[in-house]
N, C-alpha and C positions, 0 to 999 in steps of 0.2 A: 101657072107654073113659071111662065116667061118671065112673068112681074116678078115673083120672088127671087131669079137668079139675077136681075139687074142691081138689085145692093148689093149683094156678094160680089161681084165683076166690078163696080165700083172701088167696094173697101182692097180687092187683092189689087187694084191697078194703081190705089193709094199708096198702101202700104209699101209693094218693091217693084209696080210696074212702072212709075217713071222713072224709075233710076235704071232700069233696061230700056227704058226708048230711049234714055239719052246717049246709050250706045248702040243704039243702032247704025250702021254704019260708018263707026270710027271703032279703032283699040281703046280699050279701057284706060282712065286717064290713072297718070299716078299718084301717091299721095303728096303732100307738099312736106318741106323737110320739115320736121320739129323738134325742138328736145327731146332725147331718147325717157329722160327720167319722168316727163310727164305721161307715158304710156299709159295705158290701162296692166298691161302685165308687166309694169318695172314700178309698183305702185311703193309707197314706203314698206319696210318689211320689218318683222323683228323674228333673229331667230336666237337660237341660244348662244352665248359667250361666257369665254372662260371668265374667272376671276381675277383683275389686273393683280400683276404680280412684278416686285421690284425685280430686276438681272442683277445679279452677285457680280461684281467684276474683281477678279483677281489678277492683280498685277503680276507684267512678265508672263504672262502666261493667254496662249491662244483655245483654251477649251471654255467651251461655255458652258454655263449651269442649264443641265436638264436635258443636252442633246445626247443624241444616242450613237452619233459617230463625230468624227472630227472633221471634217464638212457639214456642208448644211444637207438636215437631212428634210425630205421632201415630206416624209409621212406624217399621217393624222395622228395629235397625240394629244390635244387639247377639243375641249367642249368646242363647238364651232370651228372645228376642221372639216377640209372636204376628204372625200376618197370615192376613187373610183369601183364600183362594185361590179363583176364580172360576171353575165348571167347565163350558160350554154346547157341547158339541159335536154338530152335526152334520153326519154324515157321511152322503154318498152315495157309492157306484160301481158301478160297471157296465161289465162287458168281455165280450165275444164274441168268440171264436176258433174258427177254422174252417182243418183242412188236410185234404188228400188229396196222396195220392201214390200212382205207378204206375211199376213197372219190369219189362219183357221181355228177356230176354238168349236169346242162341241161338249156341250151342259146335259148329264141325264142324271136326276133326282128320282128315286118311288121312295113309295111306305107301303111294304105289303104285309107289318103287322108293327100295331102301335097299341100294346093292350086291349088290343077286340076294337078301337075307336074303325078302327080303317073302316070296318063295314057300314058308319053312319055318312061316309060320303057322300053316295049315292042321294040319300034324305038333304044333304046342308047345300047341293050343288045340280044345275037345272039338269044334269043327263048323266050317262052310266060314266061311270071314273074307272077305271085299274090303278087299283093302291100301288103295283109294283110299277107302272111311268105315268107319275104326275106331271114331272117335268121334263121339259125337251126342250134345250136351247143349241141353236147351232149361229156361228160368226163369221164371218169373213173377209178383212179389208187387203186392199192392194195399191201400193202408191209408188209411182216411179217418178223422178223428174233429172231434169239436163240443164247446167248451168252451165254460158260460156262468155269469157271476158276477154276481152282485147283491145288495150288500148297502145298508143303510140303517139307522144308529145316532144314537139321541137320549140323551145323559144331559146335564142342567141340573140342577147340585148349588152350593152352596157348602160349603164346608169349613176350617178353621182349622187352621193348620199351626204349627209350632215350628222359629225357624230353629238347627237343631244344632251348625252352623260355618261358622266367616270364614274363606276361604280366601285366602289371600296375595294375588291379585289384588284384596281386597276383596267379592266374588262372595258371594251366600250359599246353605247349604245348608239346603233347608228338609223336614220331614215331618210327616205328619199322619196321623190316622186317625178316623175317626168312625162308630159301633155305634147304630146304633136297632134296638131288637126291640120285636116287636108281637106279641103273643098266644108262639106258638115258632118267631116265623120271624125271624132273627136278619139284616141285611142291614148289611156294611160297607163303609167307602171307604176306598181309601187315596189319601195322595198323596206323589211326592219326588221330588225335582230337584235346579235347580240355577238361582239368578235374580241377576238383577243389583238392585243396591238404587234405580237408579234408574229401573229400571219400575215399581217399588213406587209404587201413587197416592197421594193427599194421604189419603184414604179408608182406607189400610193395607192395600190389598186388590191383588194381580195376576191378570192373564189367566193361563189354563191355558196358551193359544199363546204364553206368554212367558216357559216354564221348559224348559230345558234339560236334556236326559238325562232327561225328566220319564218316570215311571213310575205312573199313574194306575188305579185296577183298583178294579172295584166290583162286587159281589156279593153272596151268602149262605147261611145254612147253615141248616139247619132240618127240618122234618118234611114242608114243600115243596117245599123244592130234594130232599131226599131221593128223595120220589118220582118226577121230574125224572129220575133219574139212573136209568141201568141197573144193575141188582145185580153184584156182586162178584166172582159166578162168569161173569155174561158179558162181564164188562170181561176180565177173565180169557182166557174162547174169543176172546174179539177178537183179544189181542195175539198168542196163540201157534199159533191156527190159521193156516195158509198160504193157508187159501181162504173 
């Protein structure tokens, strides 16, 4: 058992243990400067853009084509605009259900004259019959149950979205998504809808209650949510046991 934990303690002291001896005993060093563009998360990107379009210039004259006030207006109004998306929900509810139910049924069938046949019973059947109760059925079921829900959700996020497209009615299509990791626990948001440009504020920013088909889902993924979660094989007996 000794011998087989000696290549394991090996490959883990490979893997990220000497880069913890080498801090042993000093702060962790810094990185060195570099090009911001060469990053790993500032990699080339491509997202969606408008259609270059000529400016009309009209002479004598300070209004520009396509703006929506006579300053420069801040808001999203082309494919590849930003806007700020505003996320504060809270949600309550609370419901209690409660039934019962009860049913007694009671079956009584004779034959105490069927053309003279009745008296051949006795003969076609192993013991004495009474033609007038052949049959006797009695029922009776009882079912109560209690149902109660309660839940209570807080998320207050902002987020930046990118509107992807102008849909014929002029409507825009917006998504976004935003990653903060902290130590190895990775937590993201997404967002995507569907908004009008003129709920967009002066601010560049919309309510979350004011996108459409809105799809909002926040989470994360890490060595805490990990633990969080049931292992493999009994997500596994979950699904396929019947009981």
């Amino acid at each position: 058992m000794r011998t087989a934990l000696v290549p394991i303690l090996l490959l883990s002291l490979g893997a990220g243990g000497c880069a913890r001896l080498a801090d042993i005993g000093s702060a962790p060093s810094l990185s060195e400067i570099s090009n911001p563009a060469m990053q790993p998360e500032a990699r080339v990107i491509s997202l969606p853009m408008p259609q270059p379009s000529m400016a009309e210039q009209i002479p004598s004259s300070l209004w520009r084509t396509g703006s929506r006030d006579f300053f420069r207006d801040p808001r999203a109004k082309a494919v590849g605009d930003l806007l700020t998306v505003v996320i504060d929900i809270s949600d309550q509810a609370q419901l209690r259900n409660s039934t019962q139910r009860g049913r007694t049924n009671n079956e009584k069938a004779g034959l105490p004259n069927f053309f003279g046949l009745e008296s051949r019973l006795p003969a076609i059947l192993p013991d004495a019959v009474d033609p007038s109760s052949l049959v006797d059925l009695d029922s009776s079921s009882t079912s109560s149950g209690n149902g109660t829900i309660q839940r209570n959700e807080r998320i207050a996020m902002r987020v930046a979205a990118v509107v992807t497209q102008v849909l014929p009615n002029a409507n825009f299509v917006i998504a976004g998504r935003q990653e903060v990791r902290v130590n190895y626990e990775l937590r993201e948001m997404r967002i995507a809808g569907v908004i009008r440009p003129e709920d967009i504020s002066n601010a560049n920013t919309i309510e979350y209650d004011k996108i459409a088909e809105a799809r909002i889902t926040y989470g994360g993924r890490g060595q805490i949510t990990d633990v969080q979660q049931p292992r493999y094989g009994q997500q596994v007996l979950d699904v396929i046991l019947p009981f």
